[in-house]
PDB file of N, CA, C and O in Angstrom:
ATOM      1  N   UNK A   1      -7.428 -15.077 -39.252  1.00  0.00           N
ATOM      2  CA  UNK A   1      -6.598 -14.052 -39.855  1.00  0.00           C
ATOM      3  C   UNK A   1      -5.702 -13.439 -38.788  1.00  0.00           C
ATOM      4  O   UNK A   1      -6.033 -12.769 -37.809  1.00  0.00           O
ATOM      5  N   UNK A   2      -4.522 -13.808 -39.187  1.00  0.00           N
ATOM      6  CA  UNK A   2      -3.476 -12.545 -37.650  1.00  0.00           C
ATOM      7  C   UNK A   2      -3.075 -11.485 -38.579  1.00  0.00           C
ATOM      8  O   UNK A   2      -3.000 -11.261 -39.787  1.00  0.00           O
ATOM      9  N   UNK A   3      -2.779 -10.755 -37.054  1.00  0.00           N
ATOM     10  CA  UNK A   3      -2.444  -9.371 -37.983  1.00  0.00           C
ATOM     11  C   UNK A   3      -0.531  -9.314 -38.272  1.00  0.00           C
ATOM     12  O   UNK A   3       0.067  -9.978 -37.426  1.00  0.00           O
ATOM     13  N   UNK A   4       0.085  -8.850 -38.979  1.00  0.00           N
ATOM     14  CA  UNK A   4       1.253  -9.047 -39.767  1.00  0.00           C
ATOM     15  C   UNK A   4       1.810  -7.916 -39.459  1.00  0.00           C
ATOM     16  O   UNK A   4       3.013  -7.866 -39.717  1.00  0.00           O
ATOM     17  N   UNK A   5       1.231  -6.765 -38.882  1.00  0.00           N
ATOM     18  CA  UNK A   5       1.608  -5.581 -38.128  1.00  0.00           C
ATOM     19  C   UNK A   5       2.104  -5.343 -36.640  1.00  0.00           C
ATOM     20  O   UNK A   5       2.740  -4.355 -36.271  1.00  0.00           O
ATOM     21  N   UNK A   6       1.646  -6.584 -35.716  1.00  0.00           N
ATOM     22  CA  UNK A   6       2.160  -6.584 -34.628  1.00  0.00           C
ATOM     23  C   UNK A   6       3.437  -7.811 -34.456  1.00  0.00           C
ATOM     24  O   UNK A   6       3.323  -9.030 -34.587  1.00  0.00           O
ATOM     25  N   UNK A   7       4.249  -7.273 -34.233  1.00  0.00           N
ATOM     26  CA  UNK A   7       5.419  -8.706 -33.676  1.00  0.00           C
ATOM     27  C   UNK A   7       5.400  -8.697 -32.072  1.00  0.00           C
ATOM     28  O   UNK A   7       5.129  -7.814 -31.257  1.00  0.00           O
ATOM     29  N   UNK A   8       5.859 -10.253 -31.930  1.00  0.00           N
ATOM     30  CA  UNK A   8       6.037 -10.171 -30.473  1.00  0.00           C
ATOM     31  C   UNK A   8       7.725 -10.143 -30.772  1.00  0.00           C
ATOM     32  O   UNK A   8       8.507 -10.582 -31.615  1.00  0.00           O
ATOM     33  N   UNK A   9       7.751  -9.473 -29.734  1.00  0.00           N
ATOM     34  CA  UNK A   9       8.721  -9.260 -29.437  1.00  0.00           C
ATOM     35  C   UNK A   9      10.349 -10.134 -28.808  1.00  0.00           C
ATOM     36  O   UNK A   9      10.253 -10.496 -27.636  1.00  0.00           O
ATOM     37  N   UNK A  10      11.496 -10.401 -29.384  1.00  0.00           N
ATOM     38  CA  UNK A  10      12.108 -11.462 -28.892  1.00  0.00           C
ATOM     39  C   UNK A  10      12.831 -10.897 -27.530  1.00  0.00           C
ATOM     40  O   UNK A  10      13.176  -9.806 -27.078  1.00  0.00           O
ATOM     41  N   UNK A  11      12.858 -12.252 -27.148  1.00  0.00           N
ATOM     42  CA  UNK A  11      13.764 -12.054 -25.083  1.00  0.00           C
ATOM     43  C   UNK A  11      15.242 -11.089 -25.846  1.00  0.00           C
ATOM     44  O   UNK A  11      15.545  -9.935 -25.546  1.00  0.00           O
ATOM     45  N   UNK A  12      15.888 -11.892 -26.764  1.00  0.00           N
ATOM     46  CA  UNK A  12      17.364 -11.104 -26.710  1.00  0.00           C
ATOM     47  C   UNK A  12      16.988  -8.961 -27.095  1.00  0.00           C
ATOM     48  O   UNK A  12      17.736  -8.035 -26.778  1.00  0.00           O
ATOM     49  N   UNK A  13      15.611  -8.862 -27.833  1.00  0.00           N
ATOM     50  CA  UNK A  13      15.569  -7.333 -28.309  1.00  0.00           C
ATOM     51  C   UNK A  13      14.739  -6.786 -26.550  1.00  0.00           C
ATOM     52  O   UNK A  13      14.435  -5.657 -26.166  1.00  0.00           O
ATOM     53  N   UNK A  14      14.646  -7.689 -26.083  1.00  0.00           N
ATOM     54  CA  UNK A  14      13.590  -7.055 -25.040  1.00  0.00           C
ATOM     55  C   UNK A  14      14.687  -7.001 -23.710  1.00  0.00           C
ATOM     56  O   UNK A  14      14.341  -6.177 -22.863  1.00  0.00           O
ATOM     57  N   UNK A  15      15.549  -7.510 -23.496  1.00  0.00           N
ATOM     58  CA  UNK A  15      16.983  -7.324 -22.394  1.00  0.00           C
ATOM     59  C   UNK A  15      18.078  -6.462 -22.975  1.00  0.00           C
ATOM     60  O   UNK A  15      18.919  -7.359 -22.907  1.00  0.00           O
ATOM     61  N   UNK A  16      18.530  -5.785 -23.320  1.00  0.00           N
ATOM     62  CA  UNK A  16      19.113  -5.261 -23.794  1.00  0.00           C
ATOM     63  C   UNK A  16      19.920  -4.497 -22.654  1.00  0.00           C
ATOM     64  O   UNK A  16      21.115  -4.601 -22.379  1.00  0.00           O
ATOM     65  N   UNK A  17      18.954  -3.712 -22.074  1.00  0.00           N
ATOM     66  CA  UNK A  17      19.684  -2.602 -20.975  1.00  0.00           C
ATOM     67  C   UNK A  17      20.097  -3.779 -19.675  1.00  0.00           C
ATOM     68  O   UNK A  17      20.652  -3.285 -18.694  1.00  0.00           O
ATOM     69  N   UNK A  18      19.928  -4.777 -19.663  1.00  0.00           N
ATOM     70  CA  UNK A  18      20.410  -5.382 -18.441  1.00  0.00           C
ATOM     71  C   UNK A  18      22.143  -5.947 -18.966  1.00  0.00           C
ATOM     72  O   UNK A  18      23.153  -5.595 -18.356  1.00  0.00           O
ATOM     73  N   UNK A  19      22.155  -6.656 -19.916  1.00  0.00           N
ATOM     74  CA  UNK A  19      23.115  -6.707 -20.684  1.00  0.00           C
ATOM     75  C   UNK A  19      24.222  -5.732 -20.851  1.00  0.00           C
ATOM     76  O   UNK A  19      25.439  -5.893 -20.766  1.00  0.00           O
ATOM     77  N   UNK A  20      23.296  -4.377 -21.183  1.00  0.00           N
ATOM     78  CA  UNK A  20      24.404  -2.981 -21.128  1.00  0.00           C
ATOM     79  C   UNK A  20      24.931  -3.027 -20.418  1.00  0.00           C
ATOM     80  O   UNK A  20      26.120  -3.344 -20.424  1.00  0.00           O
ATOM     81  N   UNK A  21      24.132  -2.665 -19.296  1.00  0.00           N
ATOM     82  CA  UNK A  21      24.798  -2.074 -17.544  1.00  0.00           C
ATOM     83  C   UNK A  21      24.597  -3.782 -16.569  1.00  0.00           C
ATOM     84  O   UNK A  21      24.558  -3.700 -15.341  1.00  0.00           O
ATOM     85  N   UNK A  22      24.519  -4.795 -17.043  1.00  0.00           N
ATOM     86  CA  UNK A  22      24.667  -5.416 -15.970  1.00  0.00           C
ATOM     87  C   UNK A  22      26.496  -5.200 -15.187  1.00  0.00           C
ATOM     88  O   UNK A  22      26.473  -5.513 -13.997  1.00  0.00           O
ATOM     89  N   UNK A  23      27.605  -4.847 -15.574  1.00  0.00           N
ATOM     90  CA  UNK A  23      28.832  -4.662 -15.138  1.00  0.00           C
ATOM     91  C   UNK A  23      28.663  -3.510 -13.963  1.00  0.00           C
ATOM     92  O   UNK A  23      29.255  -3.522 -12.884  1.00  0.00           O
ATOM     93  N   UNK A  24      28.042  -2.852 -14.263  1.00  0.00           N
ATOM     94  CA  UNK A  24      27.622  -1.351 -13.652  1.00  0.00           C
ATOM     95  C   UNK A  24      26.761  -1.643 -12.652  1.00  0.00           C
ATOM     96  O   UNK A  24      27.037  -1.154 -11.557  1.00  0.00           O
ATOM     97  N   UNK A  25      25.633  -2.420 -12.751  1.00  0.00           N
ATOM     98  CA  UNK A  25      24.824  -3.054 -11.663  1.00  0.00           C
ATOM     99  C   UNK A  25      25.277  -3.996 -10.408  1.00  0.00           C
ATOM    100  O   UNK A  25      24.502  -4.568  -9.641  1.00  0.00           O
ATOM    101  N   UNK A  26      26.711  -4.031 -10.367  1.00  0.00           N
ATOM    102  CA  UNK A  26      27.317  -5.087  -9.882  1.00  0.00           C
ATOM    103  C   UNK A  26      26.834  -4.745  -8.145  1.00  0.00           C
ATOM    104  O   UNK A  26      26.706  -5.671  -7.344  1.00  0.00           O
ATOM    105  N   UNK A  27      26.631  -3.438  -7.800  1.00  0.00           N
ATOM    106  CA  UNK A  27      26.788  -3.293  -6.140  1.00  0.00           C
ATOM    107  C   UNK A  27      24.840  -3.645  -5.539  1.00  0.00           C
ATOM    108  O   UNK A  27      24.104  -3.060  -4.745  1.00  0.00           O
ATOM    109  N   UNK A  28      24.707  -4.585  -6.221  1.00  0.00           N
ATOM    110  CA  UNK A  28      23.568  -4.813  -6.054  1.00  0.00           C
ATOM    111  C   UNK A  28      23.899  -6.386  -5.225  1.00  0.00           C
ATOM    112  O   UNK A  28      22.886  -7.027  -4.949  1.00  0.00           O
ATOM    113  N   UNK A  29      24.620  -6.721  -5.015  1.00  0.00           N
ATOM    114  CA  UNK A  29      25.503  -8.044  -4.728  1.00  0.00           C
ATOM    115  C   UNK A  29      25.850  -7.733  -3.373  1.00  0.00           C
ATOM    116  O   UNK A  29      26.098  -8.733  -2.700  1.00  0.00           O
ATOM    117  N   UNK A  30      25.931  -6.741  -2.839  1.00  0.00           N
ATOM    118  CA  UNK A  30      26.225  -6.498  -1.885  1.00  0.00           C
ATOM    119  C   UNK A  30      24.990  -5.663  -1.189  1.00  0.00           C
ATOM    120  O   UNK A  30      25.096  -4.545  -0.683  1.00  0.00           O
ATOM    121  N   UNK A  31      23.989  -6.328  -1.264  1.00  0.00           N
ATOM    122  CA  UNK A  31      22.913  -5.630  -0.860  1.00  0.00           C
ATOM    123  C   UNK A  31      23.141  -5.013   0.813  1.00  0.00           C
ATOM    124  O   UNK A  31      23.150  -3.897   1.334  1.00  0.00           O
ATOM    125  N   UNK A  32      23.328  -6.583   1.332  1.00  0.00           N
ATOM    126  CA  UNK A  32      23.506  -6.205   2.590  1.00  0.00           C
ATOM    127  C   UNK A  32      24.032  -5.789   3.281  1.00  0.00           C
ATOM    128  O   UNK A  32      23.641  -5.582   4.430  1.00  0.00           O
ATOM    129  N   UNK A  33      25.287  -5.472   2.755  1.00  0.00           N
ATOM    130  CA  UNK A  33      26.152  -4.350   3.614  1.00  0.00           C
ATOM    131  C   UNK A  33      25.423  -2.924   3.491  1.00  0.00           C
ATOM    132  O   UNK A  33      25.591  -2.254   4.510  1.00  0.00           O
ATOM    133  N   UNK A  34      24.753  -2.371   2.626  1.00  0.00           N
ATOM    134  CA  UNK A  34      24.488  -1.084   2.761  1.00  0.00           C
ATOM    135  C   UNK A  34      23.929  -0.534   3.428  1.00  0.00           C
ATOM    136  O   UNK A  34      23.539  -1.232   4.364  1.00  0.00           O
ATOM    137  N   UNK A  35      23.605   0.551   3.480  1.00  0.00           N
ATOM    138  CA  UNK A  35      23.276   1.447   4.551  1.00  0.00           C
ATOM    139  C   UNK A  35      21.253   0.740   4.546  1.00  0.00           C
ATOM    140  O   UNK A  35      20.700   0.056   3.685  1.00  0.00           O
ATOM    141  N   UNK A  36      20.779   1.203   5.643  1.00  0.00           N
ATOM    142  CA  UNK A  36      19.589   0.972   5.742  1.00  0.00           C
ATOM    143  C   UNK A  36      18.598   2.252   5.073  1.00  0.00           C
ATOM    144  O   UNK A  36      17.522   1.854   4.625  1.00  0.00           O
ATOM    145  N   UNK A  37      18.851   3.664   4.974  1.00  0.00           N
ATOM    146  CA  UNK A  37      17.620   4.215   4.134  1.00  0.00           C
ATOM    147  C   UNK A  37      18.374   3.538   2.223  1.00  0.00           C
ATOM    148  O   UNK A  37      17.585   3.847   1.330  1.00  0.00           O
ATOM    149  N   UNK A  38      19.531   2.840   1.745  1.00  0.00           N
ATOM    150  CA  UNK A  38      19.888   2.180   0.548  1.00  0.00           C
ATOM    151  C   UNK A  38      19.058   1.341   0.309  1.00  0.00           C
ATOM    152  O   UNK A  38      18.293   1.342  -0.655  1.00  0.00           O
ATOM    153  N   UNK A  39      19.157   0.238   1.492  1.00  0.00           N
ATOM    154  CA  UNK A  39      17.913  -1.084   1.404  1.00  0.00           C
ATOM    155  C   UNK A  39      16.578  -0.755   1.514  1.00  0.00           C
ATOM    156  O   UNK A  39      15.835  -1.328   0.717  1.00  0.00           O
ATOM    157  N   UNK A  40      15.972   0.185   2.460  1.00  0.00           N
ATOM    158  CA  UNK A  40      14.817   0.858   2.103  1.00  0.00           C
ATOM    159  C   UNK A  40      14.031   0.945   0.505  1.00  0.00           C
ATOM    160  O   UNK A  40      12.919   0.649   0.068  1.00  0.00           O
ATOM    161  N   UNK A  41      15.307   1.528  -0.059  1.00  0.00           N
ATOM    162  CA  UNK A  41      14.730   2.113  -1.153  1.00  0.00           C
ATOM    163  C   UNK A  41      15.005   0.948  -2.175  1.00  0.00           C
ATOM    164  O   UNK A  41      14.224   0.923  -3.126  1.00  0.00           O
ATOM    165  N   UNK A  42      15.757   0.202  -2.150  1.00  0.00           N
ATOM    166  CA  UNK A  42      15.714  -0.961  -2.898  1.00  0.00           C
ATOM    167  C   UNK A  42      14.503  -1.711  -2.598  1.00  0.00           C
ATOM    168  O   UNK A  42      13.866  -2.015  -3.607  1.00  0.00           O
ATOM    169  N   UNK A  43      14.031  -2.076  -1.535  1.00  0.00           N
ATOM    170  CA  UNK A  43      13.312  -3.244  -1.397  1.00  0.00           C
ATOM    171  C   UNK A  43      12.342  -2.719  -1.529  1.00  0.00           C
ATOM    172  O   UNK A  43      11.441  -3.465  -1.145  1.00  0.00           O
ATOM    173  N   UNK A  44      11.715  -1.139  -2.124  1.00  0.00           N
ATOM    174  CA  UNK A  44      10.359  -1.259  -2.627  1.00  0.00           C
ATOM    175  C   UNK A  44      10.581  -0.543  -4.054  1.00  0.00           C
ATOM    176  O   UNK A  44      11.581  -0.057  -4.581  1.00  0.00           O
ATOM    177  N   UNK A  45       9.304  -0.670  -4.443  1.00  0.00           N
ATOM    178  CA  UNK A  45       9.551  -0.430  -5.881  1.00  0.00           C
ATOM    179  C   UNK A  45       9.612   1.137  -6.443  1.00  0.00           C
ATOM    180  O   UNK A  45       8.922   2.106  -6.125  1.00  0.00           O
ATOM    181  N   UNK A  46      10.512   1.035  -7.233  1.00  0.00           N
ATOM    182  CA  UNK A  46      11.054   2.620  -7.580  1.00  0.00           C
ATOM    183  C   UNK A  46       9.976   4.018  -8.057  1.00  0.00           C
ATOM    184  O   UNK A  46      10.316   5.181  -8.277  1.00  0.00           O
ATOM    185  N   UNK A  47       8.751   3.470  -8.108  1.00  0.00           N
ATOM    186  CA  UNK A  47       7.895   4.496  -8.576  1.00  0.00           C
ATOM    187  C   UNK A  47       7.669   4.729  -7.315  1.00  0.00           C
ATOM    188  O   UNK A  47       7.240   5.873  -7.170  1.00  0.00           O
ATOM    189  N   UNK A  48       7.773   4.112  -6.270  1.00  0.00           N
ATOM    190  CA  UNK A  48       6.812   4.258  -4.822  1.00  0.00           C
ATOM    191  C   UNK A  48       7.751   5.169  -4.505  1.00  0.00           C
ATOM    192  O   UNK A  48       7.298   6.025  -3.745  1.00  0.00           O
ATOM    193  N   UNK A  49       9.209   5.361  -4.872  1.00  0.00           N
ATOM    194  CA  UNK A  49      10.235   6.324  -4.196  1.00  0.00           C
ATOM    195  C   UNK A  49      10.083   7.640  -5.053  1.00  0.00           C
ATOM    196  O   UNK A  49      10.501   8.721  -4.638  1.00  0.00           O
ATOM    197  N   UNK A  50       9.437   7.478  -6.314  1.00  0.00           N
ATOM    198  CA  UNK A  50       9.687   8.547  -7.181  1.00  0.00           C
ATOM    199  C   UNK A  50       7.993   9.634  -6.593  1.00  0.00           C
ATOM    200  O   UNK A  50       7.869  10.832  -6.338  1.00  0.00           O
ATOM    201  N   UNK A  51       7.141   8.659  -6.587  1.00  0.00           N
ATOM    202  CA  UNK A  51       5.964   9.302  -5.874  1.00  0.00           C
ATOM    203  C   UNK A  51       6.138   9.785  -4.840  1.00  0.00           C
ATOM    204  O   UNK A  51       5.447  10.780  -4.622  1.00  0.00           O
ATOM    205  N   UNK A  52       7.125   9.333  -3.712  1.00  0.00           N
ATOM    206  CA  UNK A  52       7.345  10.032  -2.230  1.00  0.00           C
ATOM    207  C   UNK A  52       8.057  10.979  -2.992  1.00  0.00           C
ATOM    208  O   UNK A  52       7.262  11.868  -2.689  1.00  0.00           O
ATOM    209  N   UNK A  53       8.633  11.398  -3.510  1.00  0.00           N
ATOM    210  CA  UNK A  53       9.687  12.553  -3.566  1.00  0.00           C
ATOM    211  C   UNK A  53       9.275  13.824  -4.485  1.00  0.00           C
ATOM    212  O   UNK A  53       9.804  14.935  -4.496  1.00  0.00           O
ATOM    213  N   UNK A  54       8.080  13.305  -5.325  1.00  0.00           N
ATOM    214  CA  UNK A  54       7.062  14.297  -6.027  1.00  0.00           C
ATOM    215  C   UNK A  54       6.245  14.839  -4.894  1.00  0.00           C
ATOM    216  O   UNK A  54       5.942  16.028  -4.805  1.00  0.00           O
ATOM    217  N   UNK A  55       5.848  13.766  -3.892  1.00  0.00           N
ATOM    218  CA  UNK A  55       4.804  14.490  -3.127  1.00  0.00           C
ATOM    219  C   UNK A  55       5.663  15.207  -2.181  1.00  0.00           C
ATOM    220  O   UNK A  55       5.029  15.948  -1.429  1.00  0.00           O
ATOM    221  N   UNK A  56       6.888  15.190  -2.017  1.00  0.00           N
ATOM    222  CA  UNK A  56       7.215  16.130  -1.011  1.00  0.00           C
ATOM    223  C   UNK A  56       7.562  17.545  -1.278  1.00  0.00           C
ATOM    224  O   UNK A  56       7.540  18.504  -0.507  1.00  0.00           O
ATOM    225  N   UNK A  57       8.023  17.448  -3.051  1.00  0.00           N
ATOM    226  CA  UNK A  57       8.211  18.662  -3.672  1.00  0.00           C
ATOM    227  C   UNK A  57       6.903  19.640  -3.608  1.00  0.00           C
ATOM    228  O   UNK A  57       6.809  20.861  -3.476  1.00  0.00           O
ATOM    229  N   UNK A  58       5.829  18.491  -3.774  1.00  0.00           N
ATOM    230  CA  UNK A  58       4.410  19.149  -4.105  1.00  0.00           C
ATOM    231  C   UNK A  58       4.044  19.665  -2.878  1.00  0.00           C
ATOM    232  O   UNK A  58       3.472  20.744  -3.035  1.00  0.00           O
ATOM    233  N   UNK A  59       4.115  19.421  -2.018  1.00  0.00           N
ATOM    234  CA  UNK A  59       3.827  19.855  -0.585  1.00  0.00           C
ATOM    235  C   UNK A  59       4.754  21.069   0.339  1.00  0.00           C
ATOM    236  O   UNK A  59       4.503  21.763   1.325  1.00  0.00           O
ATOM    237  N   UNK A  60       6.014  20.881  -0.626  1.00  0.00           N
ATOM    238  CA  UNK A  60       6.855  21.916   0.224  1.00  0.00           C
ATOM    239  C   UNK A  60       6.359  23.246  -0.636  1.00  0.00           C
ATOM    240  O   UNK A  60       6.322  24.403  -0.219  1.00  0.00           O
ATOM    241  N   UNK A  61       5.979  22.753  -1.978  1.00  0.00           N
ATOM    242  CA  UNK A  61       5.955  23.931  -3.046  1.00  0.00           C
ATOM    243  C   UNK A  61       4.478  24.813  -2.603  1.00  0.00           C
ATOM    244  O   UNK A  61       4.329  26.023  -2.772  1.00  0.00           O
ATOM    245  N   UNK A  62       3.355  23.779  -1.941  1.00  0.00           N
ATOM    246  CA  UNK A  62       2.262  24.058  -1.676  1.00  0.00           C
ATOM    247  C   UNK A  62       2.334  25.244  -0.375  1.00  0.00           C
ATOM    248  O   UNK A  62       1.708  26.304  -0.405  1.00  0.00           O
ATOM    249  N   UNK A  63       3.092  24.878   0.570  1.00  0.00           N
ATOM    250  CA  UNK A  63       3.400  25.443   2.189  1.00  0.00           C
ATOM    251  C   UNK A  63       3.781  26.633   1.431  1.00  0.00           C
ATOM    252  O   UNK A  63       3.008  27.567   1.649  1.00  0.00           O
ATOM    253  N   UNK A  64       4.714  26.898   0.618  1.00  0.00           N
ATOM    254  CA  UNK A  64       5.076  28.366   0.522  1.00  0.00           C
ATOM    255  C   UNK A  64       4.819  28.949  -0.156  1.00  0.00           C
ATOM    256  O   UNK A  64       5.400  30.007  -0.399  1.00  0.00           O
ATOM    257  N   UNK A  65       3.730  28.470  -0.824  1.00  0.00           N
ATOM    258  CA  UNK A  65       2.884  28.820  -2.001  1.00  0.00           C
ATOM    259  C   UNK A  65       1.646  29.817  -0.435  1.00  0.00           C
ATOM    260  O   UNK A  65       1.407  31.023  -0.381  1.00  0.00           O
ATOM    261  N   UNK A  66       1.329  29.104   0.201  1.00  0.00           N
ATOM    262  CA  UNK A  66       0.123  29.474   1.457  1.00  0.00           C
ATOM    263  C   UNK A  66       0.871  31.012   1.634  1.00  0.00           C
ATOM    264  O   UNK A  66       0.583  32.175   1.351  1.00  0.00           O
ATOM    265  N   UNK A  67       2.039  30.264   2.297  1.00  0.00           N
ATOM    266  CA  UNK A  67       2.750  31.086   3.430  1.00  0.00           C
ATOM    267  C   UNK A  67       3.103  32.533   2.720  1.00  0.00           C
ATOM    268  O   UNK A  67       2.746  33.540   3.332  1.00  0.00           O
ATOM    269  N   UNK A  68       3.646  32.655   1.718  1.00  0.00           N
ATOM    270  CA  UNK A  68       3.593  33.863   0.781  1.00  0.00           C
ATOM    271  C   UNK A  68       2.247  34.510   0.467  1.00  0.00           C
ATOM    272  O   UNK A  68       2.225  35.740   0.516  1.00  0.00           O
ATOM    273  N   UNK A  69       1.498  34.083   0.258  1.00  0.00           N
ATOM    274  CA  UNK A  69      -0.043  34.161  -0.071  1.00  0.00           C
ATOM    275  C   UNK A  69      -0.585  34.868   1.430  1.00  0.00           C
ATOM    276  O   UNK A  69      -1.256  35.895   1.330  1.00  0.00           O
ATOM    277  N   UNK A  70      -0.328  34.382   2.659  1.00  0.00           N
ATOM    278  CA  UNK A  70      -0.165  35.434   4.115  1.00  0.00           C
ATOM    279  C   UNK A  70       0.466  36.626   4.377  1.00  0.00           C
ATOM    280  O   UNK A  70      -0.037  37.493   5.091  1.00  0.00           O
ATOM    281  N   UNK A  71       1.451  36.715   3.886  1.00  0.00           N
ATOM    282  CA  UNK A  71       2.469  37.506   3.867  1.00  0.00           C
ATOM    283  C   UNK A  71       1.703  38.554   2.836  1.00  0.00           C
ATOM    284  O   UNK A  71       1.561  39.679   3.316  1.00  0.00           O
ATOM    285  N   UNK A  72       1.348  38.424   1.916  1.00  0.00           N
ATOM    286  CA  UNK A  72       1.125  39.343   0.605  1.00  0.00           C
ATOM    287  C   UNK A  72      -0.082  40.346   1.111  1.00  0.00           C
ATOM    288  O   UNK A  72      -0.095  41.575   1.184  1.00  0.00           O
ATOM    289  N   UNK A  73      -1.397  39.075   1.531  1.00  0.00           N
ATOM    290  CA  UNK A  73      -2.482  39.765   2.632  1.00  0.00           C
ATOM    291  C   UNK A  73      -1.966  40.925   3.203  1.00  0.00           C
ATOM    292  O   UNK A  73      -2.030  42.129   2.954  1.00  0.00           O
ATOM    293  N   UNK A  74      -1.386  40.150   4.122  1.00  0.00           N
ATOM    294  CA  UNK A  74      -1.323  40.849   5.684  1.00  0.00           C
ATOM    295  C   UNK A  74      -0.177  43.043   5.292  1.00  0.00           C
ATOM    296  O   UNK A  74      -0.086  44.106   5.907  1.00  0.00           O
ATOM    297  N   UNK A  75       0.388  42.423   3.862  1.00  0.00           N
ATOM    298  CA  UNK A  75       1.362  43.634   3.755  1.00  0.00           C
ATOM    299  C   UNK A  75       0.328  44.573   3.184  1.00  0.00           C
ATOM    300  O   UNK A  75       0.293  45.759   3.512  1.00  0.00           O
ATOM    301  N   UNK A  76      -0.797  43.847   2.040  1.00  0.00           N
ATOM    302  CA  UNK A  76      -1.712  44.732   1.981  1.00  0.00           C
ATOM    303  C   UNK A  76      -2.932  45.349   2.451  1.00  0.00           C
ATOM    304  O   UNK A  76      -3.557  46.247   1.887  1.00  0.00           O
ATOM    305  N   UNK A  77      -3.174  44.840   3.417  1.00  0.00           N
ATOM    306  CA  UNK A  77      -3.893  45.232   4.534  1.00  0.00           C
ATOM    307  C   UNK A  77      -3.797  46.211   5.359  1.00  0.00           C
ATOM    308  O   UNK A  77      -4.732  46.838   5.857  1.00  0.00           O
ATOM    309  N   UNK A  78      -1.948  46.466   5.631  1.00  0.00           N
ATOM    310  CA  UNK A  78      -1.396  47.466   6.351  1.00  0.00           C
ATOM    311  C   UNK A  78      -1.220  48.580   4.978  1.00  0.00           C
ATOM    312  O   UNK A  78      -1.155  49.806   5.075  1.00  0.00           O
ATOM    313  N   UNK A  79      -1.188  48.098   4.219  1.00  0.00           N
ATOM    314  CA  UNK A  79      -1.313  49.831   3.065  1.00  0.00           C
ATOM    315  C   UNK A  79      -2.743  49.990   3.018  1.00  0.00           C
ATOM    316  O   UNK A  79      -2.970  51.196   2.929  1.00  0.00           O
ATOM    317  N   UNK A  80      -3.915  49.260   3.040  1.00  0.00           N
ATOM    318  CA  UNK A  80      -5.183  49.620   2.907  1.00  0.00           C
ATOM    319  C   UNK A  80      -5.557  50.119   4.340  1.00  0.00           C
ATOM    320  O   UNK A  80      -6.777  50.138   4.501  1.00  0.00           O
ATOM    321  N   UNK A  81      -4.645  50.634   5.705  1.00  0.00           N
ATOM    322  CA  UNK A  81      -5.053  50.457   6.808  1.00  0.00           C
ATOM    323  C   UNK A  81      -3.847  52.475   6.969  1.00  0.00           C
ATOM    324  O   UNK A  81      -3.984  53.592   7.467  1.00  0.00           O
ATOM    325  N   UNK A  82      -3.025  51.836   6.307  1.00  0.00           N
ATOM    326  CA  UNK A  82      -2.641  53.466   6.288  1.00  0.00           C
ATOM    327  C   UNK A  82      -2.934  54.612   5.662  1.00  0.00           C
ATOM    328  O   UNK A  82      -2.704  55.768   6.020  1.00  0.00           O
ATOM    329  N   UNK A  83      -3.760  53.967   4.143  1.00  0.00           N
ATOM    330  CA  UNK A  83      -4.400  54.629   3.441  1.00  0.00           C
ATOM    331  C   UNK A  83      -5.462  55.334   3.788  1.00  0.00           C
ATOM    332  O   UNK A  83      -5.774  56.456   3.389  1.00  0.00           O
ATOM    333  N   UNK A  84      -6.063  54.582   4.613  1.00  0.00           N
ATOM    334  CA  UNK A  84      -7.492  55.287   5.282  1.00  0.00           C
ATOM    335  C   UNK A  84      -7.176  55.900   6.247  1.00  0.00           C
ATOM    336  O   UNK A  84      -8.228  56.295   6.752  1.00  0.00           O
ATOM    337  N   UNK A  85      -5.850  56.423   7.168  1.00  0.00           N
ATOM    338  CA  UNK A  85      -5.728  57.053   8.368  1.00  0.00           C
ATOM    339  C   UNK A  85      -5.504  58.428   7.589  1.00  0.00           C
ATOM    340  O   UNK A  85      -5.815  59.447   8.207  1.00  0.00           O
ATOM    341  N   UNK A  86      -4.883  58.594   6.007  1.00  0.00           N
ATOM    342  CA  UNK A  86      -4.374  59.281   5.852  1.00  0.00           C
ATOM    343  C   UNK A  86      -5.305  60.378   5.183  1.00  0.00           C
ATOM    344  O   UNK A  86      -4.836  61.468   4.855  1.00  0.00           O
TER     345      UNK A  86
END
C-alpha cells in the first residue's frame, strides 16, 4: 500500500531559486579574484558564518550585560556606604 499523500518531489519544482537568481549569481565566476575574508566565507558553509556572527553578538551582548551588572553593584554600594555614615 503507498501512501497518495506524499509526492516526491520533481528536479524542475525543487530548482527554482537557482533558475531565478542564477543571472544575479554570476560573481561567483570570479571567485578568485576576490578579496580573501570573500573566499573565506565562501569556501565554508554559510551556517558556519551565520553561527560565528550569532556567537559574537551573544558574547558582546553577554560582556555588557557583566560589565553593567559591575557598574550597578559598585554605584550601590557607595549609596549603601553613604547611607550608613549618615
Amino acid at each position: 500500500m503507498t501512501n497518495d499523500f506524499i509526492q516526491e518531489p520533481y528536479s524542475s519544482d525543487v530548482d527554482t531559486l537557482t533558475k531565478s537568481y542564477s543571472d544575479q549569481w554570476g560573481a561567483m565566476d570570479k571567485m578568485e579574484e576576490a578579496s580573501g575574508f570573500v573566499q573565506l566565507m565562501a569556501s565554508n558553509d554559510l551556517i558556519f558564518v551565520v553561527l560565528g556572527v550569532s556567537l559574537i553578538i551573544w558574547f558582546t551582548l553577554l560582556f555588557f550585560l557583566v560589565r553593567v551588572d559591575r557598574k550597578v553593584t559598585k554605584l550601590e554600594n557607595d549609596l549603601n556606604s553613604k547611607e550608613e555614615e549618615l
